[in-house]
C-alpha positions as CSV (number, residue, x, y, z in Angstrom):
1,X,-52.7,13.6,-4.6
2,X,-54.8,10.5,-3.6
3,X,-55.6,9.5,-0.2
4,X,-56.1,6.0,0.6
5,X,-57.1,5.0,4.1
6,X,-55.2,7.7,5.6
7,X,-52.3,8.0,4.1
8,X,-51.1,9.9,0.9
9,X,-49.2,7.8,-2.4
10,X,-47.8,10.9,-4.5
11,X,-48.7,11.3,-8.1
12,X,-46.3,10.5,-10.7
13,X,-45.3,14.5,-10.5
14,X,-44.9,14.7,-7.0
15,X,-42.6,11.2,-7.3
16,X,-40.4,13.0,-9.1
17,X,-39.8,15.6,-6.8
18,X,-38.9,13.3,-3.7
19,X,-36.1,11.9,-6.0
20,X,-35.1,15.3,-7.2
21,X,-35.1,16.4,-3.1
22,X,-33.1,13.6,-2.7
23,X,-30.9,14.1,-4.9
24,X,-30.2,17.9,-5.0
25,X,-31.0,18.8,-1.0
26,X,-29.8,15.4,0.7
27,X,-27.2,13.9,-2.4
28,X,-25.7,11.8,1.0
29,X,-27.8,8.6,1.3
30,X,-27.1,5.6,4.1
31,X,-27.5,2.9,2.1
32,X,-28.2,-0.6,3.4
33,X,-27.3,-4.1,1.5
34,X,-27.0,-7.4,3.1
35,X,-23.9,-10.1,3.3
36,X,-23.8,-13.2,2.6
37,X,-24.6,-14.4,5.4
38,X,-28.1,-12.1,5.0
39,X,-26.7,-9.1,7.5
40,X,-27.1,-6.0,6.7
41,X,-24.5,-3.5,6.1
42,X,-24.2,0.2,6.0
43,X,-22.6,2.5,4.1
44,X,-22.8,6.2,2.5
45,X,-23.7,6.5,-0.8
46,X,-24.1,9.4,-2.7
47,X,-26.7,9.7,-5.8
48,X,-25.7,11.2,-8.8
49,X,-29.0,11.5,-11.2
50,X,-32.4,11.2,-11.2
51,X,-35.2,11.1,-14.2
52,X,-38.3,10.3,-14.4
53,X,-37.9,6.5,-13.6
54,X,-35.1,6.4,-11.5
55,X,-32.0,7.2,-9.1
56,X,-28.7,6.8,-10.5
57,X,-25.3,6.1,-8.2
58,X,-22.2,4.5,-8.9
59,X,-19.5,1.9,-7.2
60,X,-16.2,0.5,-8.4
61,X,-16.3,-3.4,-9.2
62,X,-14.3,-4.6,-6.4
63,X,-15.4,-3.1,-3.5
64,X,-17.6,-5.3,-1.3
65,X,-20.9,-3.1,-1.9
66,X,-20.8,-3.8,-5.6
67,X,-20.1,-7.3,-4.4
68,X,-23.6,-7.3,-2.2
69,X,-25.0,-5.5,-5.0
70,X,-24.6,-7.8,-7.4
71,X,-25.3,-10.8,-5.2
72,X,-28.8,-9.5,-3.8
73,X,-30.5,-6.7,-6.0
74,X,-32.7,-5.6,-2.9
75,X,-31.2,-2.0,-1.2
76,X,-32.8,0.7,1.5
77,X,-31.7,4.2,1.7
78,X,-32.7,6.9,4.1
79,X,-31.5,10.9,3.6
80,X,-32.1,13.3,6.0
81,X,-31.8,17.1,6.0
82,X,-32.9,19.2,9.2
83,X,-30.6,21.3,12.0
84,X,-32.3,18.9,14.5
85,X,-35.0,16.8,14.7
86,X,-37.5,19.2,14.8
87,X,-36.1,21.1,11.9
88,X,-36.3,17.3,9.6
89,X,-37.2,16.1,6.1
90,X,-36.5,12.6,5.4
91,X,-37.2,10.0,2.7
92,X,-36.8,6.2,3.3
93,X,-36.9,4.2,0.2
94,X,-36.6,0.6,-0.2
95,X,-35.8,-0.9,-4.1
96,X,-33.9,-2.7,-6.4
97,X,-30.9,-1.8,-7.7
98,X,-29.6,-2.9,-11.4
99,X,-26.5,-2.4,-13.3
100,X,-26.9,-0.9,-16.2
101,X,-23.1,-0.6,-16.7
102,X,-20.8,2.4,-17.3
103,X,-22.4,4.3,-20.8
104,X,-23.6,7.2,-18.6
105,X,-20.2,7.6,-16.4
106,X,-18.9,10.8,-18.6
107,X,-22.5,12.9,-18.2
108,X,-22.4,11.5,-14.2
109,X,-19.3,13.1,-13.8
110,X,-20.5,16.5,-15.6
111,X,-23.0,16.5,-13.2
112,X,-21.2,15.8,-10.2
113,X,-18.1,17.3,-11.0
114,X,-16.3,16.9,-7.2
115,X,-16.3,13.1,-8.3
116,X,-13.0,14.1,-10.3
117,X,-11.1,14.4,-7.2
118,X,-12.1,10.8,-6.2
119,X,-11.5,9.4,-9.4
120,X,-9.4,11.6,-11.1
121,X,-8.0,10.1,-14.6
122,X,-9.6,7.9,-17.2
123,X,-8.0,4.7,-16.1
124,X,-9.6,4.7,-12.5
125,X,-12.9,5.0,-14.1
126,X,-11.7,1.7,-15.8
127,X,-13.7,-0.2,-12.7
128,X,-16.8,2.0,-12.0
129,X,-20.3,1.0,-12.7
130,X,-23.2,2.6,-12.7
131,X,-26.4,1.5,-10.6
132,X,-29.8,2.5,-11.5
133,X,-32.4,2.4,-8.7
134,X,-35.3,1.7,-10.6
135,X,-38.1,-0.2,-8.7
136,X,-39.6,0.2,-5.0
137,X,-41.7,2.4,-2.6
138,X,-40.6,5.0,0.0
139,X,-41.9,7.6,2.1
140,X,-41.5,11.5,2.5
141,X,-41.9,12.6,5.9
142,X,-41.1,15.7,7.1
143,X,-41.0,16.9,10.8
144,X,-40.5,20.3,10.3
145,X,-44.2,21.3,9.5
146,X,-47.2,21.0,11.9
147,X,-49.0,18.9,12.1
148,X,-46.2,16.7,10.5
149,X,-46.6,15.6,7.1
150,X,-45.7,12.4,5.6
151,X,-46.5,10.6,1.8
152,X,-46.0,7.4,0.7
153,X,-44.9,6.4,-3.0
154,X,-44.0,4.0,-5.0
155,X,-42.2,3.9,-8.8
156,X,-41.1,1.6,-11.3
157,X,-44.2,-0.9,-11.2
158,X,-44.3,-1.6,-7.3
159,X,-47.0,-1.4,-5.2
160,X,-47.3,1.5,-2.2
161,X,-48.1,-0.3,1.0
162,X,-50.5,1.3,2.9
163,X,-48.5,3.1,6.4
164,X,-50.0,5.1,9.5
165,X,-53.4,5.2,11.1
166,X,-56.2,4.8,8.8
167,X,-59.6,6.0,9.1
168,X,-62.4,3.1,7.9
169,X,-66.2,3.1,6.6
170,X,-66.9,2.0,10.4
171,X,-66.4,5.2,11.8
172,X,-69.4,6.4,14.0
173,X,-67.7,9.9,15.0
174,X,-67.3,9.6,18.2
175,X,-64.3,11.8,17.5
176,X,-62.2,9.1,20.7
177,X,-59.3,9.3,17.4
178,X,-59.2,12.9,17.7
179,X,-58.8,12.9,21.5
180,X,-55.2,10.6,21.2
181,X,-54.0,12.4,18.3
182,X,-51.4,14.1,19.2
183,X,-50.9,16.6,15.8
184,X,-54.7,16.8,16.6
185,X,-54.2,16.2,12.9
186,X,-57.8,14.4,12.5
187,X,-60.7,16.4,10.4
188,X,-63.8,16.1,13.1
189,X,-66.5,17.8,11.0
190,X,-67.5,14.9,8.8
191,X,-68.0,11.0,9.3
192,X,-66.2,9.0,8.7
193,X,-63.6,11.7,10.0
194,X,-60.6,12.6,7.7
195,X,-56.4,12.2,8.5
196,X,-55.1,15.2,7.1
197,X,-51.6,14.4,6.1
């Protein structure tokens, strides 16, 4: 893992795993498109694969999200897991989303095999796509640990944006930072002082 200015972009490896998390712990995603008029507009989404590039959902072709989909490529999703807010894992994500048509539909449906009852014959698969989210950056943060923890990343060619607090070369260690942390999440005994994520 490689810490830049405070805040933590997850290896390749580590990627991986917040898609698998989100996939296999949270599945159920809130998923925001925008309208043509450039609203934005919720609704629940649930993934149905991952690999090593991507997240994988689908939609029928005449709802209004494939509609929004096909119109504006850029998507958010946020999926939580937690009893309460203490008790919390999230990860945001914000991407593109492509069609890549239907080829995979039979081995999405293996996998997710509940889909049946949604769509249970051959001829309503007829109008299902599939989606592949395959380029953005997100971030992992997860309330239930202390100090909290929280990692950005990024996949599919973009670039992480730096989040958070950040420590810089400027620091004279006058350890003020520490003092108005409040996960007193701030290494003290070196200068410049280190966030620990």
């Amino acid at each position: 893992m490689k810490q830049i200015s405070g805040f933590h972009q997850v290896t390749t490896a580590q990627y991986c795993t917040c898609f698998t998390l989100s996939l296999r712990e949270f599945h159920s995603t809130v998923f925001v498109t925008v309208d043509e008029k450039g609203c934005p507009v919720t609704c629940a989404i649930d993934m149905m694969d991952c690999d090593e590039s991507g997240l994988y959902f689908f939609t029928a072709k005449g709802k209004k999200f494939y509609e929004r989909l096909k119109a504006n490529e850029n998507i958010a999703f946020t999926a939580m897991k937690g009893e309460n807010t203490l008790s919390c894992v999230s990860v945001s994500v914000q991407a593109k989303a492509r069609e890549i048509g239907f080829k995979m539909l039979p081995a999405l449906f293996e996998k997710n095999p509940y889909m049946k009852k949604i769509y249970p014959d051959v001829r309503s698969h007829d109008q299902l796509t599939i989606f592949k989210i395959c380029e953005g950056t997100g971030e992992w943060f997860d309330l239930s640990r202390f100090p909290i923890e929280r990692a950005s990343f990024s996949f599919g060619g973009a670039l992480a944006r730096e989040s958070g607090y950040f420590v810089t070369e400027q620091c004279i260690g006058c350890k003020l930072c520490y003092s108005k942390c409040p996960q007193k999440c701030i290494n003290i005994t070196q200068k410049p002082v280190v966030i620990q994520q």
